[in-house]
Structure formats: structure tokens, C-alpha cells
C-alpha positions in Angstrom: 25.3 -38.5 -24.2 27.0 -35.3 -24.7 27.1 -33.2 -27.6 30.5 -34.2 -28.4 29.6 -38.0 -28.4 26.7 -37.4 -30.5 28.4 -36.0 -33.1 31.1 -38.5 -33.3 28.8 -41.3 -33.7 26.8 -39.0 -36.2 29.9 -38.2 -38.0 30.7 -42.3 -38.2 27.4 -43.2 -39.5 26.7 -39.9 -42.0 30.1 -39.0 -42.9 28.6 -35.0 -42.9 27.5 -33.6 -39.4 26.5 -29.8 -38.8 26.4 -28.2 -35.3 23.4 -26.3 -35.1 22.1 -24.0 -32.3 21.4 -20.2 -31.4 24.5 -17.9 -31.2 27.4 -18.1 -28.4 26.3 -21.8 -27.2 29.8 -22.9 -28.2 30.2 -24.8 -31.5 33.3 -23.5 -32.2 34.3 -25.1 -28.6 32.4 -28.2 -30.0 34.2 -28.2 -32.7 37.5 -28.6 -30.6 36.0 -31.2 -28.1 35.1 -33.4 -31.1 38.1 -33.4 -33.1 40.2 -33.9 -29.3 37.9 -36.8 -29.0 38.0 -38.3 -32.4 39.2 -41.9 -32.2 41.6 -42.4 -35.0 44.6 -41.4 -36.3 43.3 -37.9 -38.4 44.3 -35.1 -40.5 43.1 -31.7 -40.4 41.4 -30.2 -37.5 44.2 -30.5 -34.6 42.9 -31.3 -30.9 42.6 -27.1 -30.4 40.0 -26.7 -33.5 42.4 -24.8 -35.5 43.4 -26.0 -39.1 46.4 -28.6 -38.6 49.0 -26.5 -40.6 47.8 -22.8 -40.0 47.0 -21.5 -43.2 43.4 -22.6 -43.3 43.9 -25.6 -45.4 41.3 -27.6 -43.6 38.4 -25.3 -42.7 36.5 -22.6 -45.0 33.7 -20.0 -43.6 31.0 -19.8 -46.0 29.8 -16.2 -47.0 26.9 -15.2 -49.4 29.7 -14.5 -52.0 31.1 -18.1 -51.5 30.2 -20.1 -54.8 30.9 -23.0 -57.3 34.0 -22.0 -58.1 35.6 -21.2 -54.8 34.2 -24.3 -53.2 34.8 -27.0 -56.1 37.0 -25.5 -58.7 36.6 -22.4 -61.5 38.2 -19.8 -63.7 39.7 -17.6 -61.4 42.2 -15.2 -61.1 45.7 -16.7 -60.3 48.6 -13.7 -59.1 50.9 -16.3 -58.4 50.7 -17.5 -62.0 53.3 -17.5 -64.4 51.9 -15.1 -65.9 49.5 -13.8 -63.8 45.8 -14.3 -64.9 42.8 -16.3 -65.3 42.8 -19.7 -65.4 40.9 -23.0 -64.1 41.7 -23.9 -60.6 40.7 -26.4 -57.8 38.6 -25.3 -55.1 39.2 -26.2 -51.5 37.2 -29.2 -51.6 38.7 -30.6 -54.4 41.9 -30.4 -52.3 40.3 -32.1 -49.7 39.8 -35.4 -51.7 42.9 -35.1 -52.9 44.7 -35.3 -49.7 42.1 -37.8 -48.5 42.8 -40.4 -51.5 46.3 -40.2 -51.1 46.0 -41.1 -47.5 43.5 -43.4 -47.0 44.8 -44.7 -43.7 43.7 -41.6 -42.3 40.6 -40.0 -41.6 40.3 -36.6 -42.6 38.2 -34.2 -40.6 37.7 -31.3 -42.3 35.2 -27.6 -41.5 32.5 -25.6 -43.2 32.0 -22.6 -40.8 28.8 -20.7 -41.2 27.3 -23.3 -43.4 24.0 -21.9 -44.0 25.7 -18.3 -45.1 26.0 -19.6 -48.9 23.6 -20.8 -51.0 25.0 -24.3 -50.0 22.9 -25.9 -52.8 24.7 -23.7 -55.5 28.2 -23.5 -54.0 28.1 -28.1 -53.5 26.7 -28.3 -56.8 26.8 -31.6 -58.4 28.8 -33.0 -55.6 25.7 -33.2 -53.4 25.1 -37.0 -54.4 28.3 -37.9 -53.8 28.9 -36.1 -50.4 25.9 -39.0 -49.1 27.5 -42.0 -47.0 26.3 -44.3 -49.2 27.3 -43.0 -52.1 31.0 -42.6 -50.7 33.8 -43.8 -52.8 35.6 -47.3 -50.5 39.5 -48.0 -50.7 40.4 -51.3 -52.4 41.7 -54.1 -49.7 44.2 -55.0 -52.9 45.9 -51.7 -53.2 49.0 -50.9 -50.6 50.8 -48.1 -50.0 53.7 -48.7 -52.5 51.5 -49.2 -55.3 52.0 -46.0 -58.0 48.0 -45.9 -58.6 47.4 -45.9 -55.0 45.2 -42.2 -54.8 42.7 -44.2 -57.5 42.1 -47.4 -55.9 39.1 -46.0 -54.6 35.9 -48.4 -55.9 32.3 -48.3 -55.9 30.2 -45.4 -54.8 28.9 -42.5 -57.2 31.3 -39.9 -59.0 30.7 -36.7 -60.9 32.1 -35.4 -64.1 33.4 -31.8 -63.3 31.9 -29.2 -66.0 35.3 -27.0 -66.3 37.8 -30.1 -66.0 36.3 -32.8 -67.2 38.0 -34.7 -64.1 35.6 -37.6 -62.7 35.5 -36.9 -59.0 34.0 -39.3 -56.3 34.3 -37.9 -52.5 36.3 -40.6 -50.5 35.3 -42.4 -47.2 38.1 -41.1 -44.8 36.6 -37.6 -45.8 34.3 -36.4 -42.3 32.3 -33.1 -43.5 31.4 -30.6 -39.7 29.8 -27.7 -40.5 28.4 -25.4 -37.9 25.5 -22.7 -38.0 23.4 -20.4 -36.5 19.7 -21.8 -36.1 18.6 -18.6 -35.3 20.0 -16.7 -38.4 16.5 -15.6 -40.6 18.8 -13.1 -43.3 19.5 -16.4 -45.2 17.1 -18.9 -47.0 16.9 -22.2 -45.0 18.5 -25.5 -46.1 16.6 -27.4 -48.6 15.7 -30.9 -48.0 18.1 -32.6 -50.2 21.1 -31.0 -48.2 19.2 -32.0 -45.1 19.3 -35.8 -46.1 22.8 -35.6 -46.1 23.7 -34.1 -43.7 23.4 -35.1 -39.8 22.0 -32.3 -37.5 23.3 -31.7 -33.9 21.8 -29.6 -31.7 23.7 -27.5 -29.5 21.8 -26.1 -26.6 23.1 -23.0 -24.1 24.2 -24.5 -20.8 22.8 -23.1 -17.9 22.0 -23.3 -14.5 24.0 -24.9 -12.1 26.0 -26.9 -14.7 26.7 -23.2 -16.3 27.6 -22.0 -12.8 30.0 -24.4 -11.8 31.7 -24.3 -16.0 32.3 -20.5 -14.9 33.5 -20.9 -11.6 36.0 -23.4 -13.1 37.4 -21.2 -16.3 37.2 -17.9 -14.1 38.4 -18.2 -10.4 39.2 -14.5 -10.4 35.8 -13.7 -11.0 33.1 -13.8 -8.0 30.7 -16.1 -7.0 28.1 -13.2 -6.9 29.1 -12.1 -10.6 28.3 -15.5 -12.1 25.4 -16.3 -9.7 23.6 -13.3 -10.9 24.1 -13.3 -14.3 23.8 -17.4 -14.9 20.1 -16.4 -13.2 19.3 -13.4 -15.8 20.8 -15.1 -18.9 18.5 -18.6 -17.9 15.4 -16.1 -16.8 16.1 -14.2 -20.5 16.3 -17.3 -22.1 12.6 -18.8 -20.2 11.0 -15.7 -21.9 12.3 -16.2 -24.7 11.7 -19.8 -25.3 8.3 -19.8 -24.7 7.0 -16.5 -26.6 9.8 -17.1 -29.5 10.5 -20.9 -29.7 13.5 -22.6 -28.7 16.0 -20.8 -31.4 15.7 -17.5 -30.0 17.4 -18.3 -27.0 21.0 -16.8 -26.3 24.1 -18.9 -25.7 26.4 -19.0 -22.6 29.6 -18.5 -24.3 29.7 -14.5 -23.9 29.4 -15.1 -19.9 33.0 -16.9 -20.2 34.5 -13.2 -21.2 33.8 -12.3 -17.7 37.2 -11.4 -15.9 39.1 -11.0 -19.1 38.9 -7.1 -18.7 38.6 -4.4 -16.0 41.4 -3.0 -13.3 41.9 -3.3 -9.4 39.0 -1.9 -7.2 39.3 -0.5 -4.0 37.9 -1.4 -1.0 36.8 0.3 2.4 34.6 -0.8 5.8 31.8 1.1 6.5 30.4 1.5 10.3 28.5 4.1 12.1 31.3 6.7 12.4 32.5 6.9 8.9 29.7 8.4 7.5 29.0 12.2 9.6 26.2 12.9 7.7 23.3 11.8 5.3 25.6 13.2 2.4 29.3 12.6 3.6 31.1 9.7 3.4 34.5 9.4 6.0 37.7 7.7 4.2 41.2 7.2 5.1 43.7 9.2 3.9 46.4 7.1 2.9 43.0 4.8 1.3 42.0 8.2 -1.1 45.7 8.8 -2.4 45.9 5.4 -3.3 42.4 5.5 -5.2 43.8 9.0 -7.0 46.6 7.6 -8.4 44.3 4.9 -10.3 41.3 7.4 -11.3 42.6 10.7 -11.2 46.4 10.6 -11.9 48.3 13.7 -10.9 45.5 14.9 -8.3 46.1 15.2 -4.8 43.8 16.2 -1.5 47.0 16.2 0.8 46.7 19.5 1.6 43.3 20.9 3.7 41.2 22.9 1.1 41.6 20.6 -1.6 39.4 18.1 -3.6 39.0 16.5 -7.2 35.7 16.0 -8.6 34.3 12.9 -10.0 31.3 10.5 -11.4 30.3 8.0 -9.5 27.8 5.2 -10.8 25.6 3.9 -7.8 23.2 1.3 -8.5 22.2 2.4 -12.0 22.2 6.1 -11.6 25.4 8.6 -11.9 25.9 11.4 -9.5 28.7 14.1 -9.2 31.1 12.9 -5.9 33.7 14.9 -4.6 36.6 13.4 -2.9 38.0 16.3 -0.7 40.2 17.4 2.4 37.8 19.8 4.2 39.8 22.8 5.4 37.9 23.3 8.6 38.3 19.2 9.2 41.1 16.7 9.3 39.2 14.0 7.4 38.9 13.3 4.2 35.4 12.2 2.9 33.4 11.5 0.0 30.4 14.2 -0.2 27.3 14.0 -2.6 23.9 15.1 -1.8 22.1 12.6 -4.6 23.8 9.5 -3.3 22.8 9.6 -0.4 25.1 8.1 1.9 23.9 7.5 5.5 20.6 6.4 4.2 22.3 4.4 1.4 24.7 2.6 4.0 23.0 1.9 7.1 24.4 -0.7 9.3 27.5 -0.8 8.0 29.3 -3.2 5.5 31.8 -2.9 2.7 32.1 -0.2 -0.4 33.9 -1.1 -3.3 35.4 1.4 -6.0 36.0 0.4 -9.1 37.6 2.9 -11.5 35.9 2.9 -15.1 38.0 5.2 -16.5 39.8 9.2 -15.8 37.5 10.5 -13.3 34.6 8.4 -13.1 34.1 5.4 -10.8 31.3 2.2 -10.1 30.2 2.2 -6.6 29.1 -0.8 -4.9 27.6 -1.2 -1.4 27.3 -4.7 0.4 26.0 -4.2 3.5 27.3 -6.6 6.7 23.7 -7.1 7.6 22.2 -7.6 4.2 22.4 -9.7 1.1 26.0 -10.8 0.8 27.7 -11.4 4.3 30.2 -13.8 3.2 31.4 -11.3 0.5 31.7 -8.6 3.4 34.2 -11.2 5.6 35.8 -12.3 3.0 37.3 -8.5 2.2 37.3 -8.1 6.5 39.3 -10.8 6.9 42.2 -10.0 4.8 45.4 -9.8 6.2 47.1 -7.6 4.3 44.9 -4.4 4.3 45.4 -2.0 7.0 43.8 -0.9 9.5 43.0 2.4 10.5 42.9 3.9 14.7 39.3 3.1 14.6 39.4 -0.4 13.4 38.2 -0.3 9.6 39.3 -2.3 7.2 40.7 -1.0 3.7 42.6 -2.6 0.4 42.8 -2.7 -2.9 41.3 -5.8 -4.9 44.2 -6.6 -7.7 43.7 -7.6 -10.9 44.2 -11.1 -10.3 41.5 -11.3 -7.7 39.2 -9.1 -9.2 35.5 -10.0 -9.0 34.0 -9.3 -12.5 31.8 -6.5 -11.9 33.3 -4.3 -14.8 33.5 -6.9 -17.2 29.7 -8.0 -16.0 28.4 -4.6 -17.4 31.0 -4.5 -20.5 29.8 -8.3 -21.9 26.2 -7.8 -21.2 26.3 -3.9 -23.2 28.3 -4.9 -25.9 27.4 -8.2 -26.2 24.4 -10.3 -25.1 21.9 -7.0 -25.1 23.0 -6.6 -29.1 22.4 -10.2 -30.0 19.1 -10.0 -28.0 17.7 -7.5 -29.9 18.8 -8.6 -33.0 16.4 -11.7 -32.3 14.0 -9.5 -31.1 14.4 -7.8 -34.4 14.3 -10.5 -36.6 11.5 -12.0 -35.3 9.4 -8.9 -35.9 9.0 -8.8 -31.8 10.4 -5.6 -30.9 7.4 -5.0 -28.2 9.0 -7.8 -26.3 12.0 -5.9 -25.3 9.9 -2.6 -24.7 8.2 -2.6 -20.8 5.3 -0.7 -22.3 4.5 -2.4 -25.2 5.1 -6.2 -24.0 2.0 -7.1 -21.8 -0.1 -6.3 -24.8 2.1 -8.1 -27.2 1.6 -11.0 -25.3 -1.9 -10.9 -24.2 -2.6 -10.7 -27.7 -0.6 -13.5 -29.4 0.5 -16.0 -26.7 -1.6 -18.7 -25.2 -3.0 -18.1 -21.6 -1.0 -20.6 -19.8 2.3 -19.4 -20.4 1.6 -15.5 -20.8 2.3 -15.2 -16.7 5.7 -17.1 -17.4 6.7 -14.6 -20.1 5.8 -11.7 -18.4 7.5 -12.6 -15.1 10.6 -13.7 -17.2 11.3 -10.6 -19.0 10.0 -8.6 -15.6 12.6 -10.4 -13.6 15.3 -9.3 -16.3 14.5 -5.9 -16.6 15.3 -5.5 -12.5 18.8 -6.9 -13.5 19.4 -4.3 -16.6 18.4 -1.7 -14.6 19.3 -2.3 -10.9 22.9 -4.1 -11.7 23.4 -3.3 -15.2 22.2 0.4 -15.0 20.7 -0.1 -18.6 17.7 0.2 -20.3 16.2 -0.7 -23.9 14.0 1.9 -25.9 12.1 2.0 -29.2 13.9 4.8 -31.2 12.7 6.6 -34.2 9.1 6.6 -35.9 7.5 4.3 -38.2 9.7 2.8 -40.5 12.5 3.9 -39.7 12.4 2.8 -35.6 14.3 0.3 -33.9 15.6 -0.6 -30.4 18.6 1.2 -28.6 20.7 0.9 -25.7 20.5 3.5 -23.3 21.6 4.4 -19.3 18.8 4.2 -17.2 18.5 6.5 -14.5 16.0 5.6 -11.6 13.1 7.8 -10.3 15.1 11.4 -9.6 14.1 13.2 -5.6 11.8 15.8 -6.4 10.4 16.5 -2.9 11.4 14.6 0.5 14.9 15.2 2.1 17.5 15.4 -0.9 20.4 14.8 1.5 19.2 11.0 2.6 18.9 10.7 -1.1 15.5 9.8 -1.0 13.0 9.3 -4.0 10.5 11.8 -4.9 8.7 10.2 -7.7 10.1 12.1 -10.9 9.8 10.4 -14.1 12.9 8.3 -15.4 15.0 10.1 -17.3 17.4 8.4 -20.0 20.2 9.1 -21.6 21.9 7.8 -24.7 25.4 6.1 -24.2 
């Protein structure tokens, strides 16, 4: 049964469902699914999840300002009074069953956002009773539509007299109460029991794996195969640590993965073989290739003319190094050069590089070698047929927009999304050591049981490669006692200090971070 079934048929039987589950495991998307799906003829929620008529009329977010007299009715201030003042007011929900009385052919599906952000006890008051199924208030068989009491021909149940008003209230049957919240949320005081009795809860797990995979591939053919593999495999090995050292509500939803492809500009593209690179620290383009490159990272520049270059950052599996792009005047190539990088060492055997331009000057290089990890990405850029070709044969383009792969947009959604909400759990679980290389093994030898300490380790081990190989990322403790947390920072591999710095090869220096 899927989560949309479920709470359907919870919804039938309780009247008052709430979605809950970690953060960015799509209840909001639930909420849609289940109001597309609903079987009768309904008012508010439309099929898209939004409120029917625009204004809000059939959905509130709870807050922890969100009270009494919001929610059911109070003195408030009225500017559109005549005059302008305090006076007693309905609240949303008394609008609600309203609406619902009057219609009673109908089934009203109405939305609590954020549920558990109020003191929900407080803000339902002396409603709670009546909010329970069995309590719900049934429309008489006898009544029609053209009868002038019609909104009261509601019997049985268990109604309320309102302090302020004095108005007896009963909630009506038609009326279907879906909340959603965060499980994972520990700044707020749980639900009490007697809300929990009334209420239906339906668990909403993160998708992954293959079922997350092929979701992706579906919602974002621009993006690559390689982009989601990767990061469907480091979001469910994330999620394994976390499970099993945490419990089942610290793990992260799927939903930020589907922002992949929704940002990011063309890349450009370029073959690789055995004459383009001259030595261990020059890289061999094409001409008409670099101007076209220029004109996206470095507007204005030109290396036209022999003697001339522009200087930029590249990023190179995690690390940053100073490029220049340049017209040799004692050579009619034009070539990359960077002693750090690397290059013939780097990109031996040939394959593809891809440039991807993150901004005025400053680039994300990627390798894929034609020998190596990803030959079907290689021949799918090879056998383009609109590329040129140069006198030797290489193959060059430009990946457009429409047809980028991700890459970008992998890095932006992981920085400025997943790693935050992962150490907020960390946080708020009083785990920070989990997300700290150095401090986890002993965290975990000390408080988790022997049978899954090897699971955790290699989890958060298998994770860490990803931040810092593809992600070029790292997170650190920062500040002292009580005033330390975790940050975000670049990671920057193991810096040459002795071998031959022109192959770019490691020396054995200690990492070296720096704060984005």
C-alpha cells in the first residue's frame, strides 16, 4: 500500500490524519498525491496541494505564536473594521465548519502544516473531543438542500460551548483534518497522548535506492545517470549510519536530490589523447574551443594573439589550483598550464575533460578517462555529431543547458542543503562526534552495540570519500567549549611537499582547510 493509500483509508476511518517523517521525504508532495487521489467530490485542497481559492482559506502552518484565538476564534485586532479595532472574531477552524455544514454533500479536506510547531493542545483547546470520529457531528437524512435550517441539521455527536461566543460548536463529518510534521524536530515538546488518540499517524519514509534512482531519472532527464547514481548511493549510505547509531528519525529525505538540474550553466567539453597534453603540467586545447570557453568565464578576455593568457581557478577533484589559459608566444597552441594539477599524470590514457564555469574566472574540472570508470559517458560526448573536430581528430563541444549533467547543482544542493539539515540532526541529538572523522570511532565504540559499530563506521567512512573526493567538502568542529559547533568548510587533499611537483604528485603534507 502506498503512503497515499494509507492515508486515505486512515483519513476515512479517523477523520484526522498527520504525515509524519524526517525532513525532505515529501509530505508536502503527499499531501498533493492524496488530495489528487481522494475519491469524492471535495472542497479545499485542489489536486496540486494548494488551497482551492488561493488566499489560504483551507490550509494554516502552525507556529509557536499560533494559539486559541487564531485557531478557534478571540479578541483580536480587526483593520478592516468599521472602526478599526478589537473585537471577537472566528478563527480559521471555525470557518472550516462553517463551510462544511453548509455543504454537507461535500467532503472538506482541509491542512495543518507544521503541526507539532504550536502547542497543539492549547491552540485545539476544548475542541479536542469533538475533533474524535466518533464524536463527529452526522447530517440528518430528513434535511435537503432547500430547507432554510439546512447548516444545523447536523445530529448526534459531542459539541462545545465557545468561552468568548457562547456559540455551541460540534465539528461536522465531511470535515477531513491532514496535518504534516517533522519527526525529527526535538525544539518542540512532543504530542501528548490525548491528541495522539485522535489523530491517525502516517509514516513517511525517504525513498531510496533504485526506486529513488529511477523517480530522479524520470523528473530530471537533463541531469546524468552518474549525478544521480552517485548521490542516491551517498544519501542511502548517509542514511545507513544514521539509522542505526541515531534511530530511524534522524534519517534525511530524498526531496532535496530532486533540485538537481534546476541550476548551473553549459559546460564545455574537450578529448583528451596522447598528443594534447606536451608535458606533465600543460594541457593542449583548440583554439576556436578556448574562445568559446572565454566568452562564458571570462567575458571580454581574449588569447588570440601569441603572448597572451587570462588567469583562472580551477577546482580539480576537491582541491583548487591557479590555471592559466594562454597563447604561448614561442608556440602556436594554446594550452592550459598548471604545475599543481598535474596534467599528464592526472590524464593518462586519454578520455574526456569537462569545464564547467562556476562563476567570473573560476571553473570545476572533471576528468573521465576512456579507459577508466565511466566509458559510456566518454562515447556518449565522442559520438556527438555536432562538435567539431579538430586536424588531429579530437572531439570538442559545449554541453547546453538543456543537456547539462548536474554536476554544479550536485555540489550546490548537497552544501546548501542536505550537509545543513545533517548537522542540525547531528546537533540536536547531542552527536556532533559523528560528523567529526576524529572523534567518531570513539563515539561509537563507546555507546553503540558491537554488532552494528562496523556498519556505522563504514557508513559514515564511505560518505566522507564522497564530500571530499566529489563534493570537495569537509565538516569541522569550530569554536571551544560552549560555544563550538560544526561548519562547513573546502577540503583540500594532502598538498606535494617533496616528489616531482610537475606530475602533481602527493608529498604527504597535512590537509589544509579553508572556510567558504
Amino acid at each position: 500500500m502506498t503512503t497515499t493509500d494509507e492515508a486515505i483509508a486512515a483519513l476515512r476511518l479517523y477523520k484526522n490524519v498527520v504525515l509524519e517523517g524526517p525532513p525532505g521525504t515529501g509530505k508536502s508532495f503527499s499531501v498533493a498525491e492524496i488530495a489528487r487521489a481522494w475519491p469524492q467530490d471535495k472542497l479545499g485542497i485542489d489536486a496540486s496541494g494548494n488551497v482551492a481559492d488561493g488566499r489560504g482559506a483551507w490550509a494554516i502552518t502552525f507556529h509557536p505564536s499560533t494559539g486559541y484565538e487564531e485557531f478557534v476564534e478571540g479578541i483580536r485586532y480587526n483593520a478592516y473594521g468599521t472602526p478599526k479595532g478589537f473585537e471577537l472574531l472566528p478563527g480559521i477552524f471555525r470557518e472550516w465548519v462553517d463551510a462544511a455544514r453548509k455543504s454537507p454533500d461535500r467532503d472538506f479536506l482541509v491542512l495543518i502544516d507544521e503541526v507539532n510547531r504550536a502547542n497543539v493542545s492549547k491552540v485545539l483547546g476544548d475542541l479536542l473531543l469533538s475533533l474524535e470520529a466518533s464524536k463527529r457531528l452526522r447530517h440528518s437524512e430528513a434535511c435537503t438542500g432547500s430547507d432554510p435550517n439546512h447548516p444545523d441539521c447536523w445530529l448526534g455527536g459531542t459539541t462545545t460551548r465557545l468561552p468568548y461566543s457562547g456559540v455551541v460548536l460540534g465539528v461536522p463529518d465531511n470535515l477531513y483534518v491532514l496535518g504534516t510534521m517533522n519527526s525529527s524536530d526535538r525544539s518542540i515538546a512532543p504530542l501528548d497522548s490525548a491528541l495522539r488518540r485522535r489523530f491517525a499517524f502516517v509514516r513517511v519514509e525517504p525513498l531510496a535506492g533504485d526506486g529513488l534512482k529511477g523517480r530522479l531519472k524520470e523528473a530530471l532527464p537533463a541531469v546524468g545517470d552518474e549525478v544521480v547514481d552517485r548521490s542516491v548511493a551517498a544519501l542511502d549510505g548517509l542514511n545507513s549510519g544514521l539509522r542505526n547509531a541515531l534511530g530511524p528519525d534522524s534519517a534525511l529525505g530524498h526531496s532535496y536530490l530532486f533540485d538537481l538540474g534546476d541550476a548551473g550553466s553549459s559546460s564545455f567539453w574537450i578529448e583528451v589523447n596522447s598528443g594534447a597534453v606536451a608535458t606533465g603540467s600543460q594541457f593542449q586545447v583548440i583554439q576556436d574551443w578556448a574562445t568559446e570557453l572565454l566568452v562564458a568565464v571570462a567575458p571580454g578576455a581574449s588569447i588570440a594573439a601569441q603572448g597572451t593568457s587570462v588567469d583562472l581557478k580551477v577546482v580539480f577533484e576537491g582541491a583548487e589550483y591557479d590555471v592559466k589559459l594562454e597563447h604561448p608566444q614561442s608556440k602556436p597552441n594554446t594550452q592550459f598550464s598548471s604545475s599543481g594539477i598535474g596534467f599528464k599524470r592526472r590524464m593518462a590514457g586519454g578520455g574526456v575533460t569537462i569545464w564547467t564555469p562556476l562563476g567570473r574566472g573560476k571553473l570545476r574540472l572533471e576528468f573521465v578517462s576512456a579507459n577508466g570508470d565511466a566509458p559510456a559517458l566518454v562515447q556518449r560526448y565522442l559520438d556527438r555529431s555536432a562538435p567539431g573536430k579538430s586536424t588531429s581528430g579530437r572531439g570538442y563541444g559545449r554541453i547546453d543547458s538543456s543537456e547539462r549533467r548536474g554536476d554544479l547543482d550536485e555540489h550546490t544542493v548537497w552544501r546548501y542543503s542536505i550537509l545543513p539539515q545533517l548537522i542540525d540532526t547531528a546537533t540536536q541529538s547531542f552527536v556532533p562526534e559523528l560528523l567529526i572523522a576524529g572523534m567518531r570511532e570513539t563515539w561509537v565504540r563507546e555507546n553503540l552495540p558491537t554488532d552494528i559499530q562496523e556498519v556505522v563506521l563504514d557508513s559514515f567512512a564511505a560518505f566522507e570519500r564522497f564530500l571530499h573526493g566529489q563534493l570537495g567538502l569537509q565538516i569541522v568542529k569550530a569554536g571551544f567549549g560552549l560555544t563550538s559547533g560544526l561548519a562547513i568548510e573546502r577540503y583540500t587533499p594532502i598538498t606535494p611537499t617533496t616528489g616531482d611537483v610537475e606530475d602533481g604528485s602527493d608529498g604527504g603534507a597535512a590537509d589544509e582547510t579553508a572556510g567558504e
